[in-house]
C-alpha positions as CSV (number, residue, x, y, z in Angstrom):
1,X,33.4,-34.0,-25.2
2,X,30.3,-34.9,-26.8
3,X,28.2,-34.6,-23.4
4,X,29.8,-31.4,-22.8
5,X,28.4,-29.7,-25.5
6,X,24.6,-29.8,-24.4
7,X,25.8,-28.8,-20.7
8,X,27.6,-25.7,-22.2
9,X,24.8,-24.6,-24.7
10,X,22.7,-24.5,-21.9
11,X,25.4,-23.0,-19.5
12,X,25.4,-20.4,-22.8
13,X,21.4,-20.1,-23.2
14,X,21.0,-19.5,-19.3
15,X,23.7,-16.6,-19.6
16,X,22.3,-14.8,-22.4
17,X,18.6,-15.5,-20.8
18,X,20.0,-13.5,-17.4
19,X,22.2,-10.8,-19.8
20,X,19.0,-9.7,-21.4
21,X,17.1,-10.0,-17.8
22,X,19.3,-7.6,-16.1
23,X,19.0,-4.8,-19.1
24,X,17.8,-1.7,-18.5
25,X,14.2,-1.7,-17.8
26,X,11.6,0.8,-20.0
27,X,8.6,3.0,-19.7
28,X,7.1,6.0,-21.7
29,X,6.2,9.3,-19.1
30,X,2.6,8.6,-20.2
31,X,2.5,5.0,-19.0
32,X,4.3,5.8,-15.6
33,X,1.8,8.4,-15.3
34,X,-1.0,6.1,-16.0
35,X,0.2,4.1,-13.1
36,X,1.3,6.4,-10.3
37,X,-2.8,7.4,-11.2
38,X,-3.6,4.0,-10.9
39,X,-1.5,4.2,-7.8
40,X,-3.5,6.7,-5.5
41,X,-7.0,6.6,-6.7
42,X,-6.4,2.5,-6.3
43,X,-6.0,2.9,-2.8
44,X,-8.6,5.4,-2.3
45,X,-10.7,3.2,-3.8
46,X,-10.0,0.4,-1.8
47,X,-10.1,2.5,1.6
48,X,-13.7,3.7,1.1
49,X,-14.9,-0.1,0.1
50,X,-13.4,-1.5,3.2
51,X,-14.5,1.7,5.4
52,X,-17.9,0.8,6.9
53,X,-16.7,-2.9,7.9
54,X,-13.0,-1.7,9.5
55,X,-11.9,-3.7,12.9
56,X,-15.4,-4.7,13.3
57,X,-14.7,-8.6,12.0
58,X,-11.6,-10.3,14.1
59,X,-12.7,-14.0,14.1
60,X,-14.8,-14.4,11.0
61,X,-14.3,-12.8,8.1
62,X,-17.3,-10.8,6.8
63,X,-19.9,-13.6,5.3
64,X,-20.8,-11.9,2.3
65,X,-17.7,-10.5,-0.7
66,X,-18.2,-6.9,-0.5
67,X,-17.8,-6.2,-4.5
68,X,-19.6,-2.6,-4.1
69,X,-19.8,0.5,-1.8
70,X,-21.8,-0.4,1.2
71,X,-23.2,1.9,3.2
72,X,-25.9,3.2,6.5
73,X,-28.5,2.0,4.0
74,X,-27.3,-1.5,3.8
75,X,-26.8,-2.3,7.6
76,X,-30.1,-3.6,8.0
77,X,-31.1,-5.5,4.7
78,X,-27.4,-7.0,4.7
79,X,-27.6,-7.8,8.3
80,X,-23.9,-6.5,8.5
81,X,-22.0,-4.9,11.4
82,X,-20.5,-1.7,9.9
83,X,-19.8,1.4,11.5
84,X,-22.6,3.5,12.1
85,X,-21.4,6.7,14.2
86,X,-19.0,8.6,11.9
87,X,-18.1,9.2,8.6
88,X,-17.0,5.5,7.3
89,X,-20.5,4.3,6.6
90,X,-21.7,7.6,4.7
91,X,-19.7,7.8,1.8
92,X,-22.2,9.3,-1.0
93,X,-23.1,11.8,1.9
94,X,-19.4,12.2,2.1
95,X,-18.8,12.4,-1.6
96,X,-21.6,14.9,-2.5
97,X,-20.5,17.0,0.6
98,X,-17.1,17.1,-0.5
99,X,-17.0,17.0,-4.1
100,X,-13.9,14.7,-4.5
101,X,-12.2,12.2,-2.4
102,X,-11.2,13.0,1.0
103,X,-8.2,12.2,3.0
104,X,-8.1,9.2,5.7
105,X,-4.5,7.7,7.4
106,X,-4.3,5.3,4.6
107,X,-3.5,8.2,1.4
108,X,-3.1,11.4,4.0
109,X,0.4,10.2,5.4
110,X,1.6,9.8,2.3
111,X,-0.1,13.5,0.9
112,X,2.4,14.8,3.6
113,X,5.5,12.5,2.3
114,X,5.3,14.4,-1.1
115,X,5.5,17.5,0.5
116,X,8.4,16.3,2.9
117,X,10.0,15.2,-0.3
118,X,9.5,18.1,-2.1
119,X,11.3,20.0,0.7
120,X,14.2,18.0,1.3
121,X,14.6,15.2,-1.1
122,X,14.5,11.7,-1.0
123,X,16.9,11.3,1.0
124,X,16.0,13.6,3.9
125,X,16.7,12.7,6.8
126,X,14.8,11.5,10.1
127,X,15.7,15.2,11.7
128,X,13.9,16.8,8.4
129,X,11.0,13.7,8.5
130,X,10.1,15.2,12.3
131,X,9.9,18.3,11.5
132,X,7.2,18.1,9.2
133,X,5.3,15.5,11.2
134,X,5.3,17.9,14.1
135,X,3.7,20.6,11.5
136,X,1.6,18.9,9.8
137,X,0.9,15.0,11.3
138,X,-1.7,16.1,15.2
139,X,-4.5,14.5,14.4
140,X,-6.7,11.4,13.2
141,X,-3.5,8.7,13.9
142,X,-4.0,6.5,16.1
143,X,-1.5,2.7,17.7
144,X,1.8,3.1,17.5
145,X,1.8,6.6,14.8
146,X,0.3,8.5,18.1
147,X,2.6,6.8,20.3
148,X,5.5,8.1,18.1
149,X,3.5,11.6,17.6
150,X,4.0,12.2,21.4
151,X,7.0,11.2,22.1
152,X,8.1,13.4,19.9
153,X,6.7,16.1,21.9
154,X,8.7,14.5,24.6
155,X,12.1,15.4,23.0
156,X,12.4,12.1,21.2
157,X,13.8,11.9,18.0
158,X,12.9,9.0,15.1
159,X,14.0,5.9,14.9
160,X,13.7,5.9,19.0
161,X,9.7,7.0,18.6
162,X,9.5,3.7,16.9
163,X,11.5,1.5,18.9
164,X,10.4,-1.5,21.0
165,X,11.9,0.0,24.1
166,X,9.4,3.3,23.7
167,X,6.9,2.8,21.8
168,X,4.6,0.4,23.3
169,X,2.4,-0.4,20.0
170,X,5.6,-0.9,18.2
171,X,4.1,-3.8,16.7
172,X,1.1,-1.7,15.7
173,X,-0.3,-1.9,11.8
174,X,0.6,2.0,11.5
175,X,3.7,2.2,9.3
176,X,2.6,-0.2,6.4
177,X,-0.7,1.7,5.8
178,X,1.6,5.2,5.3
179,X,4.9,4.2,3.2
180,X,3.4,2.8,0.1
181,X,4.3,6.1,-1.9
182,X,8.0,5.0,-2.0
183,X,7.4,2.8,-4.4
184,X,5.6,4.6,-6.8
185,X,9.0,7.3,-6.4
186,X,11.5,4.6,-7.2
187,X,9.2,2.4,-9.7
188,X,11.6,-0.1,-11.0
189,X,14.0,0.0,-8.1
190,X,12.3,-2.4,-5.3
191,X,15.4,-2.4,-3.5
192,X,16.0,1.0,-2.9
193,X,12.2,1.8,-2.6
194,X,12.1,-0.5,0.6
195,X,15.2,0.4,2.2
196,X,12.9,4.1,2.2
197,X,10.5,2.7,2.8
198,X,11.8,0.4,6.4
199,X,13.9,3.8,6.9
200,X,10.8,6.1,7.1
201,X,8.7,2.6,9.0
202,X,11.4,2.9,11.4
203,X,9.5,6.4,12.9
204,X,6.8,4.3,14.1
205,X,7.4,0.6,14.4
206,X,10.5,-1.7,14.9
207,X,11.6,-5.5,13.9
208,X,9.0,-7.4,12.3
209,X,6.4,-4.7,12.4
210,X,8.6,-3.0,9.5
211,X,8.4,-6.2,7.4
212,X,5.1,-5.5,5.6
213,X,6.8,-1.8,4.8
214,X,9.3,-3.7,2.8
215,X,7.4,-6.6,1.2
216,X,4.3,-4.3,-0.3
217,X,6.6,-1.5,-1.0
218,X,8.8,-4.0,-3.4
219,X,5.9,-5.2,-4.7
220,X,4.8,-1.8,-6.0
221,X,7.9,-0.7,-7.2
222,X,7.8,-4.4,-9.3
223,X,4.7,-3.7,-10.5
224,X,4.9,-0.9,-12.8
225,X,6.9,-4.0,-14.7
226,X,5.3,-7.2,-13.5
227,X,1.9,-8.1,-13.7
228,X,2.0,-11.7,-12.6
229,X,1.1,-11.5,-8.5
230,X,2.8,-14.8,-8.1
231,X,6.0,-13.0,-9.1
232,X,5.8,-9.8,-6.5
233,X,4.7,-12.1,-3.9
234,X,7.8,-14.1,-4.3
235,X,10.1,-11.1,-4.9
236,X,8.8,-9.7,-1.8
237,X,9.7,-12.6,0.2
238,X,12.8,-13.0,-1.1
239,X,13.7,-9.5,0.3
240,X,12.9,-9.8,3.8
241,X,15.1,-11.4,6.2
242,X,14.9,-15.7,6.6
243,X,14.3,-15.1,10.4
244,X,11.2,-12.9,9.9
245,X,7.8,-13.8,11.3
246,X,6.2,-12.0,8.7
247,X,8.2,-13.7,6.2
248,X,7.2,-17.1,7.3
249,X,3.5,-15.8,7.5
250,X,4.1,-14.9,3.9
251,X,5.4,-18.2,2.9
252,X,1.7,-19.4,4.8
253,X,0.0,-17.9,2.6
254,X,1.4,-18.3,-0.5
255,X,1.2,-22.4,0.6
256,X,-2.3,-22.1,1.7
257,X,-3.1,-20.8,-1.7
258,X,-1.8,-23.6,-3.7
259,X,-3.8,-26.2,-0.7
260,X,-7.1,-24.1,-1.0
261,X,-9.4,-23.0,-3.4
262,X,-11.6,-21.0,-1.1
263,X,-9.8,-17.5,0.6
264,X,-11.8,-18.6,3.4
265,X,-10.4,-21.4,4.2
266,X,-7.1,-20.3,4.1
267,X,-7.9,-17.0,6.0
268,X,-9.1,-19.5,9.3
269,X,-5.7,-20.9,8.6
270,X,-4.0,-18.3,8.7
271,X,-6.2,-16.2,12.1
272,X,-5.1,-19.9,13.8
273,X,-1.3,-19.1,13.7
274,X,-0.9,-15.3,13.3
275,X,-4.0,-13.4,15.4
276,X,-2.8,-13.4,18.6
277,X,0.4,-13.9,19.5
278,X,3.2,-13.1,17.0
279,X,7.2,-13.7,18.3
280,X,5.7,-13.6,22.2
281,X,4.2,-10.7,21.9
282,X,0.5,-10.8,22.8
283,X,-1.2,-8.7,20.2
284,X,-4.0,-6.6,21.5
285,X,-7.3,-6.0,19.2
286,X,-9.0,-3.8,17.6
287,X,-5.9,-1.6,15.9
288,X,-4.0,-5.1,15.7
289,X,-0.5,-6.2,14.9
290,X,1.2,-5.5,11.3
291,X,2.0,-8.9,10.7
292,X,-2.0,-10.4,10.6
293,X,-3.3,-7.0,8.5
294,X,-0.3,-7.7,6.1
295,X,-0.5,-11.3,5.7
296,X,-4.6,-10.7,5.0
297,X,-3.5,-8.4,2.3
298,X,-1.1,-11.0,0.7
299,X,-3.9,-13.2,0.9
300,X,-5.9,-11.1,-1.0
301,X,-3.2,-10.3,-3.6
302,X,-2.7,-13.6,-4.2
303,X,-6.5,-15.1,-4.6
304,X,-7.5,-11.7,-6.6
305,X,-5.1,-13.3,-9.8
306,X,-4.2,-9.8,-10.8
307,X,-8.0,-8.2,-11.0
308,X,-8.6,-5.1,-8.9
309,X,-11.9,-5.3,-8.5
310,X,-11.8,-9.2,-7.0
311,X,-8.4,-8.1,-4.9
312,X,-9.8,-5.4,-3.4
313,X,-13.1,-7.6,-2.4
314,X,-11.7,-10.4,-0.9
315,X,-9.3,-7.9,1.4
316,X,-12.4,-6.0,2.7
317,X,-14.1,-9.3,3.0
318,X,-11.3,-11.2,5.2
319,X,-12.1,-8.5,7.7
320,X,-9.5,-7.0,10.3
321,X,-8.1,-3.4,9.9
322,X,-9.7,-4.3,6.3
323,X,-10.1,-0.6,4.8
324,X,-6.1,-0.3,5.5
325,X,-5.4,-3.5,3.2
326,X,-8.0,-2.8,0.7
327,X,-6.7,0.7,0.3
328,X,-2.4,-1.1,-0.1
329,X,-3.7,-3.6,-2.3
330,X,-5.7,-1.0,-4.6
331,X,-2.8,0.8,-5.0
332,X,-0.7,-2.1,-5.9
333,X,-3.3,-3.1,-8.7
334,X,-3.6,0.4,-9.8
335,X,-0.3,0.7,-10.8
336,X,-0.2,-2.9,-12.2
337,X,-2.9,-2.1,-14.3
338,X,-3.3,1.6,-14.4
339,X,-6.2,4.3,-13.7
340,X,-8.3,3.0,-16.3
341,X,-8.2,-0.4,-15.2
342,X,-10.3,0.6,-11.6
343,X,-13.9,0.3,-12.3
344,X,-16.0,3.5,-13.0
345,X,-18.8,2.5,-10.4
346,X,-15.8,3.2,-7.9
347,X,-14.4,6.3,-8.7
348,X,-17.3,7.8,-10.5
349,X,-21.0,6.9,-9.2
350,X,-19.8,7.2,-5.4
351,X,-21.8,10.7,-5.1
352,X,-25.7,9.9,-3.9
353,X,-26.7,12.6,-6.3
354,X,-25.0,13.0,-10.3
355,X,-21.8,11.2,-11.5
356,X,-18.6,12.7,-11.7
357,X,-17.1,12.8,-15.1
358,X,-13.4,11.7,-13.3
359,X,-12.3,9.4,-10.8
360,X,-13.2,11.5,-7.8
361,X,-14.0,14.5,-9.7
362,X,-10.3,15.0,-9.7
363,X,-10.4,16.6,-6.2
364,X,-8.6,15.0,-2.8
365,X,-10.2,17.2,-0.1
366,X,-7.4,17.3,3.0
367,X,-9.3,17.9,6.3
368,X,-7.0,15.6,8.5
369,X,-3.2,17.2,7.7
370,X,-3.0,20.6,9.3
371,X,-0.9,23.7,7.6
372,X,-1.3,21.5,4.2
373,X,-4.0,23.0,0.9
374,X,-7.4,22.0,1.7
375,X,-8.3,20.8,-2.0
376,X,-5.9,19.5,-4.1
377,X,-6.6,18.4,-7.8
378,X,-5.4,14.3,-8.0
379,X,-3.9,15.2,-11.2
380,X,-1.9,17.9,-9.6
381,X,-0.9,14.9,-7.1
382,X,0.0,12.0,-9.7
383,X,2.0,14.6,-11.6
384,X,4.6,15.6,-8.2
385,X,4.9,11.7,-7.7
386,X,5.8,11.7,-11.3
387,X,8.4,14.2,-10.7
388,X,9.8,12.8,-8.2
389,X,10.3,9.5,-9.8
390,X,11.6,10.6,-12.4
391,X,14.6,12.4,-10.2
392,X,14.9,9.3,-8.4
393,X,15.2,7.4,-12.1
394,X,17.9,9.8,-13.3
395,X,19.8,10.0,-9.5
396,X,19.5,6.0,-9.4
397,X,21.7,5.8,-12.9
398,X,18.5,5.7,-15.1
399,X,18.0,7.8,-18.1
400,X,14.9,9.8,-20.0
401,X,15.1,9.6,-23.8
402,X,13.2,12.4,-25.6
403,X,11.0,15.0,-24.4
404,X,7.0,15.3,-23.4
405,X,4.8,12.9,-23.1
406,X,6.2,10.7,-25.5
407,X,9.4,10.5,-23.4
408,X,11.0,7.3,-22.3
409,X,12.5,6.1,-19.1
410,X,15.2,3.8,-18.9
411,X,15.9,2.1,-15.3
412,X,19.0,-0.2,-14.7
């Protein structure tokens, strides 16, 4: 009886340890709001640091940590390839021109989301999805969202424009970079935010290629209550299936970490087994496979220890599609940490001429989406989101306790 008594305290202690664990979970309106800010000028951020440098390093990563804006101006002293013949390596010219952010495939998918959203719900359905993609989604997308784009035109209907059968970059890295706002509208609820968020990948990608979908967008719905990055990174591989590639990839990295000190180190490891062929298929470059852009960001997540500024560096730096995990990883920090935690020299000294007085001036300038508003305020944006999370909060048996700003969520 006597040795009983420790086994059952414990038994005791670990039940009333996992009782108050799976209580309902709570965060004031401001807070939320905070994040969802953090959320989407994080990954704006993040896009326009990895811009000038994007597809252009495949083997190596880029030899310097690229902790600031580069730009045209740097090509030459820095001895960097970046991208000289468009837009990505003129952001102040950019910024002064347009007077706030502007839109790019990794936030301008997810600009027309909300509006699907706000049309017909969060739970519309593939038939509704299309529809506004045939409005709305023409131009600037490129692997397998184009592929899906014309088939469409075709007759076909989602989830066959994604499928390995028709869409021959089903394997593309399109879908993770455009269903990261799913989990800022079901914060708190990473399962339902990445059944979304594989149901809306599902348009443009099949199998593994959805994987990174799930994992990131668990890890941001975590996030607005978890700040360790071990933690999502585990959570996130716990939700995929055992039989994923991408979840094995995962499990890479997250052992490379513990092995090595230096990213780069870990980042040859990880080109060795995941560049080129993933599952037999052959993966074709530049506009790669989901699975190496995913596991880069991972990577990043986990040797940036929770700091933006550090996460978003070493994600630009380990090169590939790197704008598109810079921008994913932003987002994920900016709602770990919030708006304010994003440094100023990134959201407000990117003009050439002046400083804004708020992150981006406050403006997201759409030229990419068409039928959409041409300038939207970011505050305007962060509060929908907020909207809508809060309906999924209160549809997904969660409850708001007083009124205004000092309101409080409750999530089960």
């Amino acid at each position: 009886m006597k040795t009983l008594i420790p086994i059952l305290s414990a038994v005791l202690f670990l039940f009333g340890m996992a009782s108050a664990n799976s209580g309902p979970k709570e965060i004031s309106r401001a807070e939320l709001r905070d994040k969802i800010h953090g959320y989407w000028i994080g990954q704006i951020a993040g896009n326009y640091l990895g811009f000038p440098f994007e597809n252009l390093y495949e083997e190596e990563p880029i030899p310097i940590l690229i902790d600031r804006y580069y730009d045209y101006r740097d090509a030459g002293p820095a001895d960097l390839k970046m991208n000289l013949t468009d837009r990505r390596s003129f952001t102040p010219i950019m910024a002064d021109a347009m007077g706030g952010a502007w839109s790019d495939d990794d936030t301008d998918i997810e600009f027309v989301t909300l509006h699907a959203v706000e049309l017909h719900g969060l739970d519309m359905s593939y038939e509704d999805l299309m529809g506004i993609w045939k409005v709305h989604v023409n131009r600037f997308i490129w692997a397998a969202a184009r592929n899906a784009r014309d088939l469409m035109e075709e007759g076909v209907s989602p989830p066959e424009t994604g499928s390995r059968e028709r869409n021959a970059r089903w394997f593309g890295i399109s879908s993770q970079l455009m269903t990261e706002i799913w989990g800022a509208f079901y914060p708190g609820m990473p399962e339902r935010a990445g059944e979304r968020a594989e149901w809306n990948a599902k348009m443009l990608s099949d199998e593994w290629a959805t994987h990174p979908d799930i994992a990131y967008v668990s890890m941001y719905s975590s996030a607005f209550f978890e700040d360790d990055v071990k933690v999502l990174v585990d959570r996130a591989i716990a939700a995929l299936p055992e039989a994923s590639p991408y979840r094995q990839g995962m499990e890479d990295v997250r052992e490379w970490k513990a092995q090595y000190s230096d990213w780069r180190d870990a980042r040859k490891r990880m080109h060795e087994r995941y560049f080129e062929r993933i599952d037999g298929v052959l993966i074709d470059y530049p506009l790669g496979g989901a699975v190496i852009n995913g596991l880069a960001g991972t990577m990043a997540i986990l040797y940036g220890e929770g700091d933006y500024l550090k996460t978003v560096s070493i994600a630009t730096s380990l090169g590939y599609d790197c704008d598109n995990q810079a921008a994913t990883c932003g987002g994920l920090l900016g709602i770990m940490h919030g708006g304010s935690s994003i440094p100023e020299r990134l959201t407000l000294d990117l003009p050439s001429r002046g400083r804004w007085e708020e992150p981006f001036n406050d403006l997201y300038i759409n030229y990419s989406r068409d039928g959409l508003p041409n300038v939207t305020r970011i505050s305007d944006i962060v509060d929908r989101i907020l909207a809508i999370a809060e309906r999924a909060i209160l549809e997904n048996g969660g409850q708001k306790v007083g009124s205004g700003e000092n309101s409080v969520y409750r999530i089960p």
